[in-house]
C-alpha positions as CSV (number, residue, x, y, z in Angstrom):
1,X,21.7,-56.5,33.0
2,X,22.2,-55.1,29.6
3,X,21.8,-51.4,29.5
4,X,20.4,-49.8,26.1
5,X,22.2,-46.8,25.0
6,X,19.7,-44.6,22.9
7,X,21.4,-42.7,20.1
8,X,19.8,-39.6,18.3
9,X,21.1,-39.4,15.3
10,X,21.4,-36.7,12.4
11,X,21.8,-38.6,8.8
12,X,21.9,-35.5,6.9
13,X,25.0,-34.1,9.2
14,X,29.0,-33.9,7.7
15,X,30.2,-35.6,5.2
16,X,28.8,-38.8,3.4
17,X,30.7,-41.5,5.8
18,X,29.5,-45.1,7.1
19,X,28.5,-44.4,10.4
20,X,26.7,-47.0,11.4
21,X,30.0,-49.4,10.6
22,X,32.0,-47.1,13.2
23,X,29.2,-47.2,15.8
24,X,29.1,-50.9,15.3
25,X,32.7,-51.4,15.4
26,X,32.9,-49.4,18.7
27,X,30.3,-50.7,20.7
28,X,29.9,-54.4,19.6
29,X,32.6,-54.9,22.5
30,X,31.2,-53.2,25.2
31,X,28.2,-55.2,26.2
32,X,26.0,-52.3,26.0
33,X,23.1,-52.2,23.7
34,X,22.0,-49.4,21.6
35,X,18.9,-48.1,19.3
36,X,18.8,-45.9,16.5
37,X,16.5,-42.6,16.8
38,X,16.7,-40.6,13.4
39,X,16.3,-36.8,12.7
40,X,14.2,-35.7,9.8
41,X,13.7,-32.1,10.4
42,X,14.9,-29.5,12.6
43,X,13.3,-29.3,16.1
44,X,13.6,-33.4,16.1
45,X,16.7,-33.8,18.2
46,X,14.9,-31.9,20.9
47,X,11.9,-33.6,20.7
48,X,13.6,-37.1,20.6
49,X,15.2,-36.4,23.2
50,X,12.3,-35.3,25.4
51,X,10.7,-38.3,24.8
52,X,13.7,-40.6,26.0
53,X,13.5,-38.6,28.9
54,X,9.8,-39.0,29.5
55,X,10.6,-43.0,29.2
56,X,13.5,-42.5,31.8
57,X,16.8,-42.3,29.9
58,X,19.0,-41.1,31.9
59,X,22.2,-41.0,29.3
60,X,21.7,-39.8,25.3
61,X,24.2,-40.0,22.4
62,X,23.8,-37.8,20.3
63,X,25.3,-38.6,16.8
64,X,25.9,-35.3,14.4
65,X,26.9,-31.7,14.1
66,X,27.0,-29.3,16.3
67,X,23.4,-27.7,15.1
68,X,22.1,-31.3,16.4
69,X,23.7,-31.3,19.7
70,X,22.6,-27.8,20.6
71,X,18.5,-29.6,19.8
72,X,19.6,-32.7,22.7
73,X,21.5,-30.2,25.1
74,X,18.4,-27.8,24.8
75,X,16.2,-30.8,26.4
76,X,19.0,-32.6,28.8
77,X,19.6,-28.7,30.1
78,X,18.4,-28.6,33.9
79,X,18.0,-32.5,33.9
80,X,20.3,-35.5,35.7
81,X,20.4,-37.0,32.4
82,X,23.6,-37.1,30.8
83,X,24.5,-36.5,26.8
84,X,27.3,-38.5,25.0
85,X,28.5,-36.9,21.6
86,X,29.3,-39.2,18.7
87,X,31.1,-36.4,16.5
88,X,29.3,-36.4,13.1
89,X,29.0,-32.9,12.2
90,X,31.4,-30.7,9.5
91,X,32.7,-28.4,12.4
92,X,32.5,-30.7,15.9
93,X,33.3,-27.4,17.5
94,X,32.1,-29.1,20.8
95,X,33.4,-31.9,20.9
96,X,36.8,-30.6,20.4
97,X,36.8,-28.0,22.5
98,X,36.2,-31.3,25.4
99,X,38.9,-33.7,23.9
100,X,36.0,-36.1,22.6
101,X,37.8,-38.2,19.9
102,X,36.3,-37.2,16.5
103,X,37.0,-41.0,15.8
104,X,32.9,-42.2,16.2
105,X,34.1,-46.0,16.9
106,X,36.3,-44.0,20.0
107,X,33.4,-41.7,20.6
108,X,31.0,-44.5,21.1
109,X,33.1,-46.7,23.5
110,X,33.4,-43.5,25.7
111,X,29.5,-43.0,25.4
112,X,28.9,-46.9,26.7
113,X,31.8,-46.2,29.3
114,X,30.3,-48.2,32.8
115,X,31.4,-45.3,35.2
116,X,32.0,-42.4,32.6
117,X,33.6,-39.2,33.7
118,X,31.1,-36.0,33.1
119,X,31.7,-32.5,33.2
120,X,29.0,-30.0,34.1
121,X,28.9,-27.5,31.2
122,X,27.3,-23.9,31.1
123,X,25.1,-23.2,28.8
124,X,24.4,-19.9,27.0
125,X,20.6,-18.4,27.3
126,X,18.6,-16.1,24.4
127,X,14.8,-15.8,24.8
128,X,14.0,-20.0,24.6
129,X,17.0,-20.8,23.1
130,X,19.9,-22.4,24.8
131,X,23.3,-23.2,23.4
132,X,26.8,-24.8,24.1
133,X,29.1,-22.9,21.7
134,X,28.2,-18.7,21.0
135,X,25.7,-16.6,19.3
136,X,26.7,-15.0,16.7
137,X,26.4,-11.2,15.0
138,X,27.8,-10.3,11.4
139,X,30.9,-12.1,9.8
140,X,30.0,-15.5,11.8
141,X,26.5,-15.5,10.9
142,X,27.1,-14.8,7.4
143,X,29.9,-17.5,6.6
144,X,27.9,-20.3,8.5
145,X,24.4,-19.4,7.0
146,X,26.1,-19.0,3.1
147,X,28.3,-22.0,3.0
148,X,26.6,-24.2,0.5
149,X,25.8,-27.7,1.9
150,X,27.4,-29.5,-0.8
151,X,30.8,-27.4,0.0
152,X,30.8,-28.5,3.7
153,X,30.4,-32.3,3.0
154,X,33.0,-32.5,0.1
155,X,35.6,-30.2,2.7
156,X,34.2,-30.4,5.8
157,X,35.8,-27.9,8.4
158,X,38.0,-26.1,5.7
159,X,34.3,-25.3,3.7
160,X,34.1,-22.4,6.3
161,X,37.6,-20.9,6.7
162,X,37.3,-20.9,2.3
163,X,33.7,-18.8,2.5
164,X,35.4,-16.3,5.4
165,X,37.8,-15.7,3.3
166,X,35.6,-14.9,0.4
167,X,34.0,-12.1,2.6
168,X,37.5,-10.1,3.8
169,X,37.0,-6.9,3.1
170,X,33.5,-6.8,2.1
171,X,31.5,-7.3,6.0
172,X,30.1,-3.6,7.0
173,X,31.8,-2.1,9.5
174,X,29.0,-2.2,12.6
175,X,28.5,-0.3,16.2
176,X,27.9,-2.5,18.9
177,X,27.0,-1.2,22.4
178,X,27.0,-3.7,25.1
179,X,25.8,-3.2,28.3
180,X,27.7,-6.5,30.3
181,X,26.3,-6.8,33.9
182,X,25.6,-3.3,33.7
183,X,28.3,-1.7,32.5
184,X,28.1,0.1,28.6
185,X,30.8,-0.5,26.4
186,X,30.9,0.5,22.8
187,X,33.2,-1.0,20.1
188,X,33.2,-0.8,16.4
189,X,34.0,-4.3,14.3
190,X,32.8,-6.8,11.8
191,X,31.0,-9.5,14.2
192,X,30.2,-9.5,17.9
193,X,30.1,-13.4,19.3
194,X,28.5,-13.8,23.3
195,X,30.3,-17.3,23.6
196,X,30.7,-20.0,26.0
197,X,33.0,-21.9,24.0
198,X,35.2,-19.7,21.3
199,X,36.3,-23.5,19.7
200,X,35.4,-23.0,16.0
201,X,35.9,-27.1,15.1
202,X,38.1,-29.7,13.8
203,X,41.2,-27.2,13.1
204,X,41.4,-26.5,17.0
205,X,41.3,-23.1,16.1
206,X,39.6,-20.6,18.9
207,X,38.7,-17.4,18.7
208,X,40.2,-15.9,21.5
209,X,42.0,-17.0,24.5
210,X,40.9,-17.8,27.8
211,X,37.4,-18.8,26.9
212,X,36.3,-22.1,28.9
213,X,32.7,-23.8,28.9
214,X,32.2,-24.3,33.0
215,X,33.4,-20.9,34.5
216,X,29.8,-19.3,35.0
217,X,30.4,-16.4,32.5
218,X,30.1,-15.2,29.0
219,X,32.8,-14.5,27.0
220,X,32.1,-11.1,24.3
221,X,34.2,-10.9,21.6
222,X,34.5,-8.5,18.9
223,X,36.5,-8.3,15.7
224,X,37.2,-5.2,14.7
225,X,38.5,-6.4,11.4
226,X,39.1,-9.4,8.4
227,X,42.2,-8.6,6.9
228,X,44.7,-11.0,6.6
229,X,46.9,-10.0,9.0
230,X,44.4,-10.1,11.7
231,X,43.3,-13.8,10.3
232,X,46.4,-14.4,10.6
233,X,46.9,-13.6,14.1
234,X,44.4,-15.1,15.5
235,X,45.5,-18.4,14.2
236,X,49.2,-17.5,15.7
237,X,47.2,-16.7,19.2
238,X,46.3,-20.5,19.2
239,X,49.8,-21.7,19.3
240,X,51.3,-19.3,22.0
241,X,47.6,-19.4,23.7
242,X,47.8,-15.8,24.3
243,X,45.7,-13.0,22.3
244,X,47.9,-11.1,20.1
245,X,47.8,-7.3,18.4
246,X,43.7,-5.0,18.9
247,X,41.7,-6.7,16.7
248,X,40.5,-8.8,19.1
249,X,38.3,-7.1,21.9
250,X,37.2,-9.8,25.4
251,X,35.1,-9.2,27.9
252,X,33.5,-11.6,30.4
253,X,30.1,-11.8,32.3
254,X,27.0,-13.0,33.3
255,X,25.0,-11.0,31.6
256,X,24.9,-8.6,28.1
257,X,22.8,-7.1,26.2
258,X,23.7,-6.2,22.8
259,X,22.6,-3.5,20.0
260,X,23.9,-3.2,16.8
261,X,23.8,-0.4,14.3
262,X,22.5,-1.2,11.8
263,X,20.6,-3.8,13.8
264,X,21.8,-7.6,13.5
265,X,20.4,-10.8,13.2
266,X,21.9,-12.9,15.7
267,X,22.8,-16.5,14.9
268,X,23.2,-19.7,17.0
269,X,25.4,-21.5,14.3
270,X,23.4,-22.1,11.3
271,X,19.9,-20.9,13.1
272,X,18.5,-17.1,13.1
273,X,16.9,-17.1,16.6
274,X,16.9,-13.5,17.3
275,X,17.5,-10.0,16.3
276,X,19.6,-7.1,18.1
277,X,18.9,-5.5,20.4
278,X,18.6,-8.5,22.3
279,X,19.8,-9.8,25.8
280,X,22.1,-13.2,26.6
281,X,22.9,-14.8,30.1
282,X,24.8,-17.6,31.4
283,X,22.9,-20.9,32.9
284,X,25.8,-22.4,35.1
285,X,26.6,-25.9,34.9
286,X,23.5,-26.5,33.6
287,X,24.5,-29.9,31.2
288,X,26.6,-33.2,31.7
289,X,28.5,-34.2,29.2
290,X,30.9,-37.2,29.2
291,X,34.5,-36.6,28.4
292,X,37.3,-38.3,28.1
293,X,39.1,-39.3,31.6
């Protein structure tokens, strides 16, 4: 029997391509069916998906940016239900980070995949809020939240590296004290990021080194500066996959608490969700994702 792959889809998301061609082209020869369920607001994703699940769906595409598949993943968290990602997004931060192909026809033929193989992801926790990727504290939050919409779909990816470079050497220097399973640290930088996944997107370019989205732990990273130089090594730490020089500062655990002086918004890519102080945990392999075999 024909089995009817439900696709949640963001029409507003990346750059102005025709996606319903690719999602034609790429499951046309698979044998596998597949309905259209469109976004119109934030919050939809979620809901969409709750509703698939309520009818028994037990795999969702989910067609967009990353802001999109953080909504599906917040309702597929806990569940047997599995999400398939159809990269649509400006960053695709998540997808790249698990080899999906940012190709959608690819994408899609691996979504309809008979006997797929999944990977049990964590899932970062603040308040209600769940997320894949990291929450974010000053120079993050700033370049995602100011990057005009109209920059991101005529550059995509390279509309955010442009904006962070606008802001070196004018982010406030900040004090964050962490308290991470218990133990205090204090540091001194320009953004503080609790992450499961340090991907930033399509330029494969991480944060820091060592990060990985099933290990049961939070990774907290803080920059202690935006010069060049330290731009600059961070992209050179993705090549030897090592951190290089102090202005990067990793720990790991299960559980932090951060405060920020002055206090912080805190960000879960483009969405303010919170305000430091505030405290994050880890939900272990809480959501299956396909991936690539």
């Amino acid at each position: 029997m024909t089995r009817i792959l439900p696709i949640i889809i963001n029409p507003a998301a990346g750059p102005e391509r025709p996606v319903l061609h690719a999602l034609n082209r790429g499951l046309g020869a698979t044998g596998v069916d597949w309905e259209l369920h469109l976004t119109h607001a934030k919050g939809d994703g979620e809901r969409i998906a709750r509703q698939l699940l309520a009818k028994g769906a037990d795999r969702i595409a989910v067609c967009g940016g990353d802001g999109t598949v953080k909504e599906v993943a917040a309702a597929l968290a806990g569940t047997p239900a599995t999400m398939a990602i159809l990269p649509g997004g400006t960053g695709n931060a998540l997808a790249t980070e698990l080899g999906i192909p940012l190709d959608l026809a690819q994408a899609s033929r691996l979504a309809a995949a008979s006997a797929p193989r999944t990977r049990a992801l964590d899932l970062g926790r603040i308040g209600a809020h769940v997320f894949p990727l990291r929450a974010s504290l000053g120079l993050e939050t700033l370049v995602i939240t100011q990057t005009p919409r109209d920059l991101k779909n005529g550059l995509g990816g390279l509309a955010y590296t442009l904006a962070a470079l606008s802001l070196v050497g004018q982010v406030p220097v900040t004090k964050y004290q962490l308290l991470i399973d218990g133990q205090t640290v204090e540091a001194t930088g320009v953004q503080c990021t609790i992450a499961n996944s340090a991907q930033m997107g399509v330029t494969g370019l991480s944060l820091a080194q060592g990060v990985s989205v099933d290990d049961g732990l939070l990774d907290i990273i803080v920059v202690t500066t935006t010069d060049l130089t330290a731009l600059a090594d961070i992209a050179a730490s993705n090549f030897l996959g090592q951190n290089l020089g102090s202005d990067i500062l990793h720990w790991q655990g299960r559980e932090v608490r951060v405060a920020a002086e002055p206090a912080q918004d805190i960000a879960l890519g483009g969405d303010v969700v919170a305000r430091s102080p505030a405290t994050i945990t880890i939900w272990p392999g809480a959501l299956k994702v396909i991936v690539p075999g």
